[in-house]
N, C-alpha and C positions, 0 to 999 in steps of 0.2 A: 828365374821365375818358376814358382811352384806350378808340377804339371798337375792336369784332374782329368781320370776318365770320364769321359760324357757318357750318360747313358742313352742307346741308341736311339729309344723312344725319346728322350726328350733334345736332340740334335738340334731341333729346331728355334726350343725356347732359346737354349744357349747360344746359338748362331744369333739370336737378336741383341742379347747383353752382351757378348763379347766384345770388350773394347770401350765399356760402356755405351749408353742410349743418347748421351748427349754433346752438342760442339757447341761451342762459339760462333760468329760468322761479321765480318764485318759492314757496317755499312755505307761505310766509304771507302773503296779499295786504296791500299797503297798502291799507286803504279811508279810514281814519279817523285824527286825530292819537294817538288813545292807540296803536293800529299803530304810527305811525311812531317813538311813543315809545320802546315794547317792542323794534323793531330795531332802530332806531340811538337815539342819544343822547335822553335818559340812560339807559335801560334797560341797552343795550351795556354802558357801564361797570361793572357789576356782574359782567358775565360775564368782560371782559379782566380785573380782577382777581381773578378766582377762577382761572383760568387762570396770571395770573403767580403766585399764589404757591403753586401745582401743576397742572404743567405735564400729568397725565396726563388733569385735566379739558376739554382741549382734543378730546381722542377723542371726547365726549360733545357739546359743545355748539359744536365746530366743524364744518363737513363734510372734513376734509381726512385721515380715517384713511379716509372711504371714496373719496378722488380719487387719479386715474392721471394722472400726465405720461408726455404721449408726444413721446418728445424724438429731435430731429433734425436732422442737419448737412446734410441734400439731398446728399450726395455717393454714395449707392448705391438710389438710387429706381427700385422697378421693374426693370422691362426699359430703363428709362431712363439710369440710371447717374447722374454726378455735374450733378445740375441744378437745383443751389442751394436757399437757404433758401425762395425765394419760391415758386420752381415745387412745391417739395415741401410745400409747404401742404394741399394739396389731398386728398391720399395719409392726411396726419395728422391732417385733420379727418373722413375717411373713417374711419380708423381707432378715432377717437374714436366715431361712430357704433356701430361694432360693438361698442365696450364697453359702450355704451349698453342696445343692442338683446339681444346674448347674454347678457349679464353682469349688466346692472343695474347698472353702473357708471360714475359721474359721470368724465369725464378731461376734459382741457385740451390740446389739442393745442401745442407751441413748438417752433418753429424757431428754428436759432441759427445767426449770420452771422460764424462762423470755423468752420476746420478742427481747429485746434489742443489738441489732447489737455489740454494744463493749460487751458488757456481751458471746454472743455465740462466735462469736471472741476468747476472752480468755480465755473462759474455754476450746475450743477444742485445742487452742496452748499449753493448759496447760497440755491436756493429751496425746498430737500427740505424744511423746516418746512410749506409749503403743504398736503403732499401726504402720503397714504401709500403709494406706490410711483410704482415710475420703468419703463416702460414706453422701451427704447430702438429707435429703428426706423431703417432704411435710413440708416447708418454705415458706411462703405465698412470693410474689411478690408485690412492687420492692426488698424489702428488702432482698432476698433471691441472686439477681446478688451480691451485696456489702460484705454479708457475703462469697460468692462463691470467689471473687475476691480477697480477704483480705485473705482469709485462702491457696491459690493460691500463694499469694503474701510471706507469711509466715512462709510456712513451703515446706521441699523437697522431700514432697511424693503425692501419688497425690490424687486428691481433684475433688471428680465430683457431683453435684447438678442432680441426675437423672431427676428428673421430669422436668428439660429442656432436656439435655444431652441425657439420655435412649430414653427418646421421638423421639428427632431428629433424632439421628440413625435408628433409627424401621421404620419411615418414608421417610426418604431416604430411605431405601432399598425398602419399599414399593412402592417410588412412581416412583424407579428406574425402578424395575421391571413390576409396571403399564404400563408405559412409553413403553419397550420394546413388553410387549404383543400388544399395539396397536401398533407398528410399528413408534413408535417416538422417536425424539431423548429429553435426559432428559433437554439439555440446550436449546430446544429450545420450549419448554411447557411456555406457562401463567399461570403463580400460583398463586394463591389466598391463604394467610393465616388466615382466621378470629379469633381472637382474638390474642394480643399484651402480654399475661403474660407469666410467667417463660415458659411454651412449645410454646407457639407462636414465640416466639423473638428468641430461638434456633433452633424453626425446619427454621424458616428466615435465619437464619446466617448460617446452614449447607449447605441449599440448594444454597445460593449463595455461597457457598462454594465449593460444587461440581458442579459449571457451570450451574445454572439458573440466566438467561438475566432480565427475564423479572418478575418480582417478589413484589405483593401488599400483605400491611397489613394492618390490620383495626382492630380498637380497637372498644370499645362502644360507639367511637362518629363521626367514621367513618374511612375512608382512612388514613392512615398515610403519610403526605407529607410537602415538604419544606416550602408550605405555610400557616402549623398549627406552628402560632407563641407559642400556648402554650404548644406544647412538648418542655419535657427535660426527662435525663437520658438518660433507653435505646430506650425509642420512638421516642428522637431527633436524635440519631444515626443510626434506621430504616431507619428514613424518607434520609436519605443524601444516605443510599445505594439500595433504593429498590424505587420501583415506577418510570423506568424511563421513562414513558409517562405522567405522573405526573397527572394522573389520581384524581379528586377531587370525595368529595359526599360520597357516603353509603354503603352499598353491592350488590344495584341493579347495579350502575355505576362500581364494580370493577368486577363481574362477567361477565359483558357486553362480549365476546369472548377469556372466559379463559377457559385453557385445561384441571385446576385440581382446587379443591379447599380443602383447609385442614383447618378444624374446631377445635379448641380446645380452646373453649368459653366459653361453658354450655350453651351456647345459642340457637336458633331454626333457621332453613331454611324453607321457606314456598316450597315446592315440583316445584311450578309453578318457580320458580328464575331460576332452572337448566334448564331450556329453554334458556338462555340469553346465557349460556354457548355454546360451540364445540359441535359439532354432537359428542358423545358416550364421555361426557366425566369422568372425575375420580373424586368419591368424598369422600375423609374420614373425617368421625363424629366423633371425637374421644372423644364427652363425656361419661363420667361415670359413673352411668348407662345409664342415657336416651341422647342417642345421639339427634344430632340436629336436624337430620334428621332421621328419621326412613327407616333402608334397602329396606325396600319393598317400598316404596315412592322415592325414592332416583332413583333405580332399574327398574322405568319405564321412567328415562331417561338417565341414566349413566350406564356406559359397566363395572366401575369395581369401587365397594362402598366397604369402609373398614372402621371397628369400633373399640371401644377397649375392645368390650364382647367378649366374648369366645365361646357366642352360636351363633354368625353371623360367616359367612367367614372370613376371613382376618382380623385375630384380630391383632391390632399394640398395643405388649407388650414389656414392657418395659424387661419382662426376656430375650426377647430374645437377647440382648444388653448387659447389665451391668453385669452380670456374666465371661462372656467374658475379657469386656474388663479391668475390674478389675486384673480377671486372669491374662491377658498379661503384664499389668503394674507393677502388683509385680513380675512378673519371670525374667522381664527384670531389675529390681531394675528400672524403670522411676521416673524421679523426677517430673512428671505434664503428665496430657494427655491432648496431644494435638489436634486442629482441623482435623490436617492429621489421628493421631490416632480414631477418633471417625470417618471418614470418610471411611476409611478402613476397619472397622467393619459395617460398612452401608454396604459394597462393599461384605461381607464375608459373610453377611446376606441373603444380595440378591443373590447369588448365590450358597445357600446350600439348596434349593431345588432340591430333585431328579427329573431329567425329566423335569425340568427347570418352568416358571412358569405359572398361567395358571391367565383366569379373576375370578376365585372362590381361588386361593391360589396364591397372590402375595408374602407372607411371610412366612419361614417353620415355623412350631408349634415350640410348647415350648423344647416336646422332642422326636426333632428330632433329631437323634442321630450324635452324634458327633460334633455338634453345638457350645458349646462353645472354643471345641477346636479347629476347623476354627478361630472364633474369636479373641480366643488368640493367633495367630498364627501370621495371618496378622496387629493386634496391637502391636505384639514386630518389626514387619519388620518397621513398621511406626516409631517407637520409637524411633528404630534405625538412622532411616532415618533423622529424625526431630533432632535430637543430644541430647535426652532426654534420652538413655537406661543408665544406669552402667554398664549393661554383656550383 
């Protein structure tokens, strides 16, 4: 086994991962032979055929309508970027943790050692019998809408790409709630999106989803709009539903009297641009580690700055979302979660602060109790709503 120095300051992290974060556990001990009867052979038998000859008895006497795969090619890990199947283990079994821990839900963490959009395609259609949902994580962009839309398209359980998805909920409720503490209304804010990949284009699409008018995106070569001939995909689809002043140019031109602006770039803001903005207005940096902006810079011109650390204020975490809403979609049997469903848990987020919210805590923490079950709660009522439940 390959040795590694630990660095001494980080003793600690590594003492948690060592050995991996996650086990097994049963929940029927084997103690005795008629045990081992009743779960494997011959007892099993009884149950694989009641299953093959209907298939809906598997919900019942398998675990696999209540299991998450969380799937992942390592190529958009972190602040880390593309750094393969092996390195991104670690991240996915983390991940699986918090389903655990929020959610009450059993997952399975898998990494998979190709890029290739039909390859991850069929290998997850080939395991979705396992499972009842697909949990996608750190999938580099564009590629990661296509695989999101195909496995959507394919299979009848549901399928959520977090790191747009998680994103855009945490930020809706964030900036619902911003909104409210200044005394505005959310559809009727200037938003600013800076940066166009997988969490730019979703937290886009939620917010005009929940009733933003007026709503710019800008990739790395500026404004997204109907007169950049060389968009296609999801940037040619931005551009036809957002920008309707049709505002051209850079991010000095789109911040020109905007009320919010949501970062998730990895880019930087020069402190001075928040001038151009609304008197006190809202800014979140949502890189990982090093935001675009630094809080305290940010903070000498906006009423309510939110990050994605955990040692600022207002951190926009993706746990406080995908626990939830996972929850609600397996208890309702959902065949797909839908935009009403991730909207809804925007809606459940923001308002599971006690004592409502303030400019230092637009979003409740991790665990604040009772959290996911609000979530799940209001995502089976959408479910329902949407024509997607089974029960």
């Amino acid at each position: 086994m390959a040795t590694f120095d630990v660095p001494p300051a980080d003793a600690d992290i590594y003492d948690v991962h060592r050995g991996g974060k996650l086990t097994t556990t049963l929940r029927y001990p084997l103690e005795d032979t008629r045990a081992l009867s009743l779960t494997y052979t011959p007892g099993v038998a009884k149950v694989s055929a009641a299953i093959a000859g209907n298939p809906q008895v598997a919900a019942e006497y398998t675990w696999a309508h209540r299991l998450v795969a969380v799937i992942s090619d390592g190529t958009a890990v972190l602040g880390l970027g593309d750094i393969g199947a092996s390195a991104a283990l670690p991240v996915m079994e983390g991940k699986a943790a918090l389903f655990k821990q929020f959610g009450g839900l059993d997952s399975i963490p898998i990494v998979l050692n190709t890029r290739d959009v039909d390859e991850i395609v069929e290998t997850v259609v080939r395991i979705a019998p396992s499972f009842g949902a697909v949990n996608l994580e750190d999938i580099s962009a564009p590629r990661c809408f296509e695989v999101e839309r195909r496995l959507i398209e394919a299979l009848d359980i549901p399928v959520m790409h977090d790191d747009q998805h998680g994103t855009a909920v945490v930020v809706l409720a964030g900036l619902t709630n911003a909104a409210a503490v200044l005394n505005r209304e959310l559809a009727g804010l200037r938003v600013v999106v800076v940066g166009a990949g997988a969490a730019g284009v979703a937290c886009a699409r939620i917010l005009i989803g929940a009733g933003v008018q007026d709503l710019i995106v800008l990739d790395s070569r500026g404004i997204l709009s109907v007169d950049r001939a060389e968009l296609t995909g999801e940037k040619a689809a931005l551009a036809l539903s957002t920008n309707p002043r049709r505002v051209t140019g850079h991010l000095t031109q789109a911040l020109r009297g905007a009320d919010a602006v949501i970062c998730v770039s990895g880019g930087s803001i020069v402190p001075d641009m928040l001038t151009l903005m609304t008197a006190e207005p809202i800014v979140f940096a949502l890189a990982n580690p090093t935001p675009e902006i630094h809080p305290a810079d940010a903070g000498r011109y906006a009423r309510i700055v939110a990050t994605g650390r955990s040692d600022f204020p207002n951190q926009i975490n993706n746990v406080l979302a995908f626990p939830g809403i996972f929850r609600g979609a397996l208890d309702c049997g959902a065949t797909r979660i839908t935009e009403g469903m991730k909207i809804s848990a925007a809606r459940a987020i923001a308002g599971a602060i006690p004592g409502g919210p303030t400019p230092e805590r637009i979003v409740p923490g991790a665990f604040e109790p009772g959290l996911a079950q609000k979530v799940c709660a209001a995502v089976i009522l959408a479910a329902r709503a949407d024509g997607v439940a089974r029960s």
